[in-house]
PASEBA-1860 file (N, C-alpha, C; in nm, 3 decimals):
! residues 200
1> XXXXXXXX> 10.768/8.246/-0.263/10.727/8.386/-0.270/10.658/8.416/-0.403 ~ 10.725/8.366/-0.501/10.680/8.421/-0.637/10.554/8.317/-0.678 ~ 10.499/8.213/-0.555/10.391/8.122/-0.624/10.286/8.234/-0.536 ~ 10.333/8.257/-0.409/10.228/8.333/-0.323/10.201/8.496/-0.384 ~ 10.289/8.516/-0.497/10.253/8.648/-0.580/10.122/8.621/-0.675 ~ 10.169/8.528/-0.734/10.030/8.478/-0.818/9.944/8.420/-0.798 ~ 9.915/8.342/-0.631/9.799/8.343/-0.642/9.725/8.460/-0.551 ~ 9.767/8.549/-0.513/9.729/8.709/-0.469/9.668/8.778/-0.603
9> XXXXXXXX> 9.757/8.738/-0.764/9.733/8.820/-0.848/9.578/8.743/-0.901 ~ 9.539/8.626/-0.868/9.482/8.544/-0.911/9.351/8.555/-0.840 ~ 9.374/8.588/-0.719/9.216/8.625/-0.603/9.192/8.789/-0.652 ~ 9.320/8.843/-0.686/9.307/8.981/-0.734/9.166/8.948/-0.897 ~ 9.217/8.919/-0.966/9.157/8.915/-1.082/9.013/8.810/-1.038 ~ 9.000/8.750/-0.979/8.877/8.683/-0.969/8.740/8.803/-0.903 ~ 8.850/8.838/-0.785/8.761/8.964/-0.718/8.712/9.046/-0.823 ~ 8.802/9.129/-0.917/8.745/9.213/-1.045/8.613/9.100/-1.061
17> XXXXXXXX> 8.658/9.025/-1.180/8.584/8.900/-1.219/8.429/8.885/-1.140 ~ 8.423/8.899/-1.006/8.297/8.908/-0.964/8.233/9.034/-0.925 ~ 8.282/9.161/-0.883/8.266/9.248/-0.907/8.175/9.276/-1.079 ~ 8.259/9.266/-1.148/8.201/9.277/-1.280/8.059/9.242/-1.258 ~ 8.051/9.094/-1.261/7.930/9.012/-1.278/7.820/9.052/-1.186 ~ 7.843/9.098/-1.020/7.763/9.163/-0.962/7.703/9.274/-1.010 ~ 7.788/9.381/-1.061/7.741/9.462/-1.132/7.619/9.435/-1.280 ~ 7.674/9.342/-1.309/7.619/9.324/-1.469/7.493/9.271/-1.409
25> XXXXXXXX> 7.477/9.146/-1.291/7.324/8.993/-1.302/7.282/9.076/-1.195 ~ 7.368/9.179/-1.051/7.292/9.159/-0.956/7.323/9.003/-0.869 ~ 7.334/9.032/-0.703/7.325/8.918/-0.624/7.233/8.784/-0.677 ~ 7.091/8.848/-0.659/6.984/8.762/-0.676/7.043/8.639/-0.817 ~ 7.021/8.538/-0.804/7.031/8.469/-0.901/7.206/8.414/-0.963 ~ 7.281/8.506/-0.921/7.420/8.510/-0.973/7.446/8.384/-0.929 ~ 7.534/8.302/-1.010/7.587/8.175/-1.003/7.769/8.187/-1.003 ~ 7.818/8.093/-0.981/7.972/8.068/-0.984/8.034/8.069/-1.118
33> XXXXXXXX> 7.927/8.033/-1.221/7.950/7.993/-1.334/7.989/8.162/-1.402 ~ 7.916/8.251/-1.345/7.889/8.372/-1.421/7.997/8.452/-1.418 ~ 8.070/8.437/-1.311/8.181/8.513/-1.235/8.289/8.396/-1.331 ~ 8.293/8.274/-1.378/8.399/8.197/-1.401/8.427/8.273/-1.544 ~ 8.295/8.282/-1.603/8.308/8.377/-1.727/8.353/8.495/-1.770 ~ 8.317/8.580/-1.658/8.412/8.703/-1.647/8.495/8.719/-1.621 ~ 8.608/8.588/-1.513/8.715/8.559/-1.532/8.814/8.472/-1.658 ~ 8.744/8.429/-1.733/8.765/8.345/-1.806/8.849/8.204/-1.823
41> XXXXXXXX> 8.791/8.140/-1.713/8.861/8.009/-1.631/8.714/7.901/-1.608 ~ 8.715/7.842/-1.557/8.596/7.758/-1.499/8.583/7.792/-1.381 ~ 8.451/7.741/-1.349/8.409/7.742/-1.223/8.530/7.644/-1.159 ~ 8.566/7.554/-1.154/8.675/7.498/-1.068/8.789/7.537/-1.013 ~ 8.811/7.646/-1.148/8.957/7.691/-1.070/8.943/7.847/-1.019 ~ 8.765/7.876/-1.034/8.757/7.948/-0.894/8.715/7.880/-0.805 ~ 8.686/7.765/-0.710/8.678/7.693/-0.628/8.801/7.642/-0.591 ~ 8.916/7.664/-0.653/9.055/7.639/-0.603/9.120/7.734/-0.550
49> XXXXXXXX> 9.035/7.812/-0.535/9.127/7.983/-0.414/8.961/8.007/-0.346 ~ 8.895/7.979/-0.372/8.739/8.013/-0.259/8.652/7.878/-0.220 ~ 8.583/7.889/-0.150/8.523/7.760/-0.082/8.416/7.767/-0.174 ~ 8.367/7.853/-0.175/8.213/7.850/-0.285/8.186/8.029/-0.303 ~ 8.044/8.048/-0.325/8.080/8.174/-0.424/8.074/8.266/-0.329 ~ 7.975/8.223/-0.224/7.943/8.343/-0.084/8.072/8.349/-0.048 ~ 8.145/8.305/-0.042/8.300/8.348/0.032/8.421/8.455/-0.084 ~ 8.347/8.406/-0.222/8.391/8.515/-0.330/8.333/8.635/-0.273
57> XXXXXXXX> 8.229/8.601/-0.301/8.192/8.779/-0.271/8.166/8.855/-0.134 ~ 8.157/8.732/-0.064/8.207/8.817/0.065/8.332/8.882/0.070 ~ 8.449/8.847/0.037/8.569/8.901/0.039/8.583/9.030/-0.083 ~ 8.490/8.998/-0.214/8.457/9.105/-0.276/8.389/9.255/-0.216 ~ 8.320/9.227/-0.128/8.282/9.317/-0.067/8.306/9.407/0.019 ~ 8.406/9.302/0.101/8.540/9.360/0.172/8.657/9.461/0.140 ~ 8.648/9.400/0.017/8.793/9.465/-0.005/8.713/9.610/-0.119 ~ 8.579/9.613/-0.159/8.524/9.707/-0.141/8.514/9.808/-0.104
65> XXXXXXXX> 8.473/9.810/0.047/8.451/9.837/0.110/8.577/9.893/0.184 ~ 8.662/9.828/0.184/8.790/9.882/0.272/8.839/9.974/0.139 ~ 8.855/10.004/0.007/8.854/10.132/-0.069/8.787/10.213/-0.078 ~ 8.689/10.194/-0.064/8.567/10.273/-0.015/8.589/10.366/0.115 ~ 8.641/10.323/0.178/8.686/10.366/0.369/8.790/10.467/0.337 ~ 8.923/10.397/0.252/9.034/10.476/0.198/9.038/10.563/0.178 ~ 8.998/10.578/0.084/8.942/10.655/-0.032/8.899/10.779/0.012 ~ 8.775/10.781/0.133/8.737/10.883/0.184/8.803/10.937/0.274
73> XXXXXXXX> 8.861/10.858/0.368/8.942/10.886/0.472/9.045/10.969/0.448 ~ 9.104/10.944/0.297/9.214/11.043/0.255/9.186/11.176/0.188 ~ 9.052/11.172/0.147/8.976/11.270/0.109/9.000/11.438/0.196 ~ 8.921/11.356/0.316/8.915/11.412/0.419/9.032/11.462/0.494 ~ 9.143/11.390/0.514/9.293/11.449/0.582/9.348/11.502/0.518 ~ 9.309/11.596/0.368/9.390/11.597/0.294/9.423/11.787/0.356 ~ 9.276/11.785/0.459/9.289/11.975/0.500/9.279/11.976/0.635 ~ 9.351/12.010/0.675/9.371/12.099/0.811/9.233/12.155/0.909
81> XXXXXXXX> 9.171/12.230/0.825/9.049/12.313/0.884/8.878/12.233/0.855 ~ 8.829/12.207/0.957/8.713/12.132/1.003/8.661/12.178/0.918 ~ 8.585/12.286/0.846/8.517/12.300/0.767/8.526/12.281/0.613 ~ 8.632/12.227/0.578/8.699/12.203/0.432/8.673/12.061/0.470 ~ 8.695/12.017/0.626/8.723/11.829/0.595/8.571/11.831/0.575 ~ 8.473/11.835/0.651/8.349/11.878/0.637/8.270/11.857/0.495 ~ 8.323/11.995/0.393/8.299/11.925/0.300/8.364/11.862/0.177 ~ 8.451/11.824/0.240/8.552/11.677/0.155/8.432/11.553/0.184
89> XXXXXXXX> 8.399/11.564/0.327/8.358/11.432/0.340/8.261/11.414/0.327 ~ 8.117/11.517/0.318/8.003/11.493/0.223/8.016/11.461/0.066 ~ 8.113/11.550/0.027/8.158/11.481/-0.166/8.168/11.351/-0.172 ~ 8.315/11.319/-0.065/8.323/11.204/-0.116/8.251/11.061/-0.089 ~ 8.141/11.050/-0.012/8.040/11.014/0.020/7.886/11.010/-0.028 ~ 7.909/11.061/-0.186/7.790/11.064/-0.275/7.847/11.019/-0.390 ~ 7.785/10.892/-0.458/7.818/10.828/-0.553/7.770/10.963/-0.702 ~ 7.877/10.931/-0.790/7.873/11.032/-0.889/7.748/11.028/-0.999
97> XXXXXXXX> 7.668/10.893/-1.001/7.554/10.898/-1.067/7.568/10.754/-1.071 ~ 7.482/10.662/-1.161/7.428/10.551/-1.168/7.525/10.448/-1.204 ~ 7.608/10.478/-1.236/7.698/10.406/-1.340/7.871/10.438/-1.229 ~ 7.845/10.500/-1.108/7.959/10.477/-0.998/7.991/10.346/-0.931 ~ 8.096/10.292/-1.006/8.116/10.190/-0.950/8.089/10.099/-0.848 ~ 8.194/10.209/-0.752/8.198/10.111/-0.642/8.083/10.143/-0.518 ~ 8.020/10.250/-0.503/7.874/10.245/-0.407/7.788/10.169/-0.490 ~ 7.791/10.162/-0.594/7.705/10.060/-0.669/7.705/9.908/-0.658
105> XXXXXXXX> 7.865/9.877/-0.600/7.876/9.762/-0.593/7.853/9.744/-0.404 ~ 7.867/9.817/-0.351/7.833/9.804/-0.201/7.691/9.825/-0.152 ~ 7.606/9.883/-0.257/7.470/9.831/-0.274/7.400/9.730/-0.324 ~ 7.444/9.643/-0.429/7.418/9.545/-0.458/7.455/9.412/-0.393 ~ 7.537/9.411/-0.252/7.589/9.346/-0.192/7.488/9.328/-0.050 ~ 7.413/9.453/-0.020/7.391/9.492/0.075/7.240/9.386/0.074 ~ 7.142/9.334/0.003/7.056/9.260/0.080/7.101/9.131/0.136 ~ 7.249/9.094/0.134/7.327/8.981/0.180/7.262/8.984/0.356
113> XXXXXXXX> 7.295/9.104/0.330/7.344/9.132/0.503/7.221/9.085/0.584 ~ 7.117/9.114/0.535/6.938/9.079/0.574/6.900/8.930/0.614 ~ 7.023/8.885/0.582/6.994/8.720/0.621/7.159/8.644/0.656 ~ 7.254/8.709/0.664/7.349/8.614/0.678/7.444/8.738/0.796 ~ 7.430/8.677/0.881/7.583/8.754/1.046/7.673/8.779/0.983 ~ 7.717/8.716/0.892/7.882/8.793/0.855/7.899/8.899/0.789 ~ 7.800/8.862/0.648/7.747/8.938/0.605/7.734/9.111/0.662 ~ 7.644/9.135/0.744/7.612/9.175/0.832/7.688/9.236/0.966
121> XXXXXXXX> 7.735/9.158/0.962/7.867/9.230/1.069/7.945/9.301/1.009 ~ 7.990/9.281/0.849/8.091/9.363/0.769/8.029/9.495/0.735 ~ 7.877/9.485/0.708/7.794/9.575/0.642/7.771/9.668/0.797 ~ 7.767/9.665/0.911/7.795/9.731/1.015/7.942/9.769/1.036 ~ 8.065/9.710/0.997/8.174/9.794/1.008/8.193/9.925/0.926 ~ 8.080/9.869/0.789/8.132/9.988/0.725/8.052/10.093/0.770 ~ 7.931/10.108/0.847/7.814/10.222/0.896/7.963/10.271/1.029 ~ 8.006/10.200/1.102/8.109/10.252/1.214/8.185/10.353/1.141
129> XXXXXXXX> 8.309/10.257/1.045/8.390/10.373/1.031/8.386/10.477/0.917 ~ 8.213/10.514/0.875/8.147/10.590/0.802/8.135/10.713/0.936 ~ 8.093/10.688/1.003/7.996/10.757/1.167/8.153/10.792/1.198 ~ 8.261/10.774/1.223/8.367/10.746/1.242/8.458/10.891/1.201 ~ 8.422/10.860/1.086/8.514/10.968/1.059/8.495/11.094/1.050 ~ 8.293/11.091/1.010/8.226/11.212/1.039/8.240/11.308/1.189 ~ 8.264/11.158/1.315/8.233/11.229/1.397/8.401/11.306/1.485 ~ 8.477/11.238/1.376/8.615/11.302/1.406/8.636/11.452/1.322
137> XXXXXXXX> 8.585/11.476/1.253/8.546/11.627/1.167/8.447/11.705/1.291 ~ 8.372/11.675/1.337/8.273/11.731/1.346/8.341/11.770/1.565 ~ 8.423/11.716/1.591/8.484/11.716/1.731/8.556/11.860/1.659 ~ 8.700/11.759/1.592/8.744/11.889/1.523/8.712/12.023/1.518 ~ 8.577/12.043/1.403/8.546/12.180/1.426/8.461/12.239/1.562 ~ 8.418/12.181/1.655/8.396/12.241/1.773/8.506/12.235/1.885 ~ 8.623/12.209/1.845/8.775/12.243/1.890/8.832/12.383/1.858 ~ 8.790/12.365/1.694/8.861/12.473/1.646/8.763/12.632/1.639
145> XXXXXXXX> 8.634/12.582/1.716/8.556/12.679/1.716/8.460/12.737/1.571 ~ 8.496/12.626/1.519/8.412/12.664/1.371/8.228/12.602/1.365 ~ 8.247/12.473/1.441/8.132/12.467/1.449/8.051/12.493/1.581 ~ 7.921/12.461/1.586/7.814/12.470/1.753/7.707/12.375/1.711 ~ 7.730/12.231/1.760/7.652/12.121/1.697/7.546/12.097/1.854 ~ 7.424/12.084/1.751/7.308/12.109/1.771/7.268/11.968/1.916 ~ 7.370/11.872/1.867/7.359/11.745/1.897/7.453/11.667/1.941 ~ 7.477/11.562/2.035/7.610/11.496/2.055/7.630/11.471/1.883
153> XXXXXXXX> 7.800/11.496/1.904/7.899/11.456/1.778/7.825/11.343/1.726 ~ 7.854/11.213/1.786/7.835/11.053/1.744/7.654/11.044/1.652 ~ 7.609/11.148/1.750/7.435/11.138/1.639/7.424/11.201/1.574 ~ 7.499/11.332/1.538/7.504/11.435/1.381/7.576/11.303/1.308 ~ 7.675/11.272/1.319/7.734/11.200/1.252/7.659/11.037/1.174 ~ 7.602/11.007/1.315/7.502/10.893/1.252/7.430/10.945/1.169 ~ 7.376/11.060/1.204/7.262/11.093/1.110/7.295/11.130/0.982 ~ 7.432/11.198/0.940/7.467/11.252/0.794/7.516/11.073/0.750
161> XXXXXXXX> 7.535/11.009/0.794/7.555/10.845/0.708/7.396/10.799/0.653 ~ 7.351/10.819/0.746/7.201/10.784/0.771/7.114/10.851/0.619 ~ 7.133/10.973/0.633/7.102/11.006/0.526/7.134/11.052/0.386 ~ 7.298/10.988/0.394/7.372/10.940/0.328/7.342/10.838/0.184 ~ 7.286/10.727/0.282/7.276/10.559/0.250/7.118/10.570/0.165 ~ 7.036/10.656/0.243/6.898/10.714/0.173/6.923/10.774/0.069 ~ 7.001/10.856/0.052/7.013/10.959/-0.118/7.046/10.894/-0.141 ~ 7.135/10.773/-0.118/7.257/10.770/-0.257/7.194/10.648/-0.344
169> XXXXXXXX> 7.049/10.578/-0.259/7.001/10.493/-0.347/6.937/10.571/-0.485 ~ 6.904/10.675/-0.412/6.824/10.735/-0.521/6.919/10.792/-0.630 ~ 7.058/10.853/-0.621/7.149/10.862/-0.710/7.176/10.779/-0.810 ~ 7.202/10.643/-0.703/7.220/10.530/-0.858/7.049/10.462/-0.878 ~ 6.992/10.502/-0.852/6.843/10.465/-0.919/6.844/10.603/-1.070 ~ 6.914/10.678/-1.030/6.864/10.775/-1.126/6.758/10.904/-1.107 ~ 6.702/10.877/-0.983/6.605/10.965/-0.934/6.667/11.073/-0.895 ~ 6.769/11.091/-0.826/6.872/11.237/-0.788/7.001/11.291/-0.828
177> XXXXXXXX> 6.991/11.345/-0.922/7.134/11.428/-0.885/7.209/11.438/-0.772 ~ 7.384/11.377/-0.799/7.524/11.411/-0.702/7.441/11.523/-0.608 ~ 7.467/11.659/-0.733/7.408/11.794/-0.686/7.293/11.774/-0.555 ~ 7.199/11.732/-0.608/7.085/11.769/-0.537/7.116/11.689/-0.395 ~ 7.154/11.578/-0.370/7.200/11.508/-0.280/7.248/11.596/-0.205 ~ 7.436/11.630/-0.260/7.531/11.742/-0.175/7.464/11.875/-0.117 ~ 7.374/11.913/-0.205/7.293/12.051/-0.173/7.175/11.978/-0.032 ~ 7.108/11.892/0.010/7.057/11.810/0.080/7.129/11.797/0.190
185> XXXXXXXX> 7.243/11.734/0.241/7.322/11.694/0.316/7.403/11.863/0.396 ~ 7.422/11.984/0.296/7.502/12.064/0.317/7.415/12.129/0.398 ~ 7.218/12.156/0.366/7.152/12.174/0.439/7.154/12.122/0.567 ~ 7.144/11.997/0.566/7.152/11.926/0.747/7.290/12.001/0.754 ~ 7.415/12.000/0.727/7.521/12.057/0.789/7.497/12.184/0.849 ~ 7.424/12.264/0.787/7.411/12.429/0.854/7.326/12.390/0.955 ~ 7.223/12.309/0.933/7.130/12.299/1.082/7.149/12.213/1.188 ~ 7.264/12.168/1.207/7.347/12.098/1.275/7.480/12.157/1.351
193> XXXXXXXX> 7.558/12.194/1.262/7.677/12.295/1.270/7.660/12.424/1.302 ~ 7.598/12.466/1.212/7.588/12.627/1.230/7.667/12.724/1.092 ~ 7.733/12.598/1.040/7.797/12.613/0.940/7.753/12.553/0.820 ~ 7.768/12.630/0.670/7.698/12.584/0.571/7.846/12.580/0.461 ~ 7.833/12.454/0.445/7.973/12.395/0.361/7.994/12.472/0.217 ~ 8.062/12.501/0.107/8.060/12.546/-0.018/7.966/12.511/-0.116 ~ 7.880/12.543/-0.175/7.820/12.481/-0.272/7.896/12.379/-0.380 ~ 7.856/12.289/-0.416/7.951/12.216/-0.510/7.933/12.213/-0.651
END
């Protein structure tokens, strides 16, 4: 038990470890060596918990990504009334500026997906239970009579991810303001809904 603690704490700290380095080199070019450095071990004895580096950061991305999911998901249940989850879940769905971690790191992951199925299949789970949770808000408030959507649920919903994934490059490029984004998105909400979320 206590060997299977440490090496959990050990894939734990490598994951940081490449995280970091993604952040710092970027996919393109990143080596095993770079990530061994930011862990401060060798490349070997990260090849003694991963097969090679695509399987590092595939699982980096994962587990990403599944805080990423969390994160919002709890955002969102945290209110009762469709129009508060509404806009919980546009906030928490706009990276805070250039220097936000973790959409930063699920963008820099993302030209993986352009050439490799697994890749790719993960980078489609996370568009599902993005669409997912929007379109469980958005049932919600035409239950509770708050909203009158313009459109089946499942395609408002695609569409606020959709144009989601479009701002938020421009957030961590530096080109947009959180603000201007949330003020963007809250627009499609009124012309969708019928309802126009709080200013933020």
């Amino acid at each position: 038990m206590a060997r299977s603690k440490d090496q959990e704490a050990r894939r734990a700290q490598l994951g940081e470890a490449a995280a970091r380095a993604l952040l710092n080199r970027g996919l393109e070019g990143l080596r095993l060596r770079d990530v061994a450095e930011e862990a401060g071990v060798t490349p070997a004895a990260v090849l003694y918990y991963y097969e090679d580096l695509d399987a590092l950061m595939y699982e980096t991305f994962q587990q990403g990504m599944e805080r990423f999911c969390r994160e919002r998901e709890a955002a969102v249940e945290r209110h009762a009334d469709a129009r508060e989850r509404l806009t919980a879940c546009i906030a928490s769905g706009v990276a805070s500026g250039p220097q936000d971690r973790l959409p930063r790191l699920l963008f820099e992951y993302w030209p993986r997906t352009l050439r490799d199925p697994k890749a790719a299949a993960l980078d489609s789970a996370l568009t599902e239970r993005q669409i997912s949770v929007y379109q469980g808000v958005l049932v919600l408030g035409e239950a509770q009579g708050r909203f009158t959507l313009t459109d089946p649920a499942r395609l408002v919903a695609a569409n606020f991810v959709a144009m989601e994934d479009g701002y938020q490059m421009d957030v961590l490029a530096g080109r947009r303001s959180p603000r201007e984004v949330i003020a963007a998105l809250h627009s499609y909400a009124r012309a969708a809904t019928g309802y126009l979320p709080d200013a933020p």
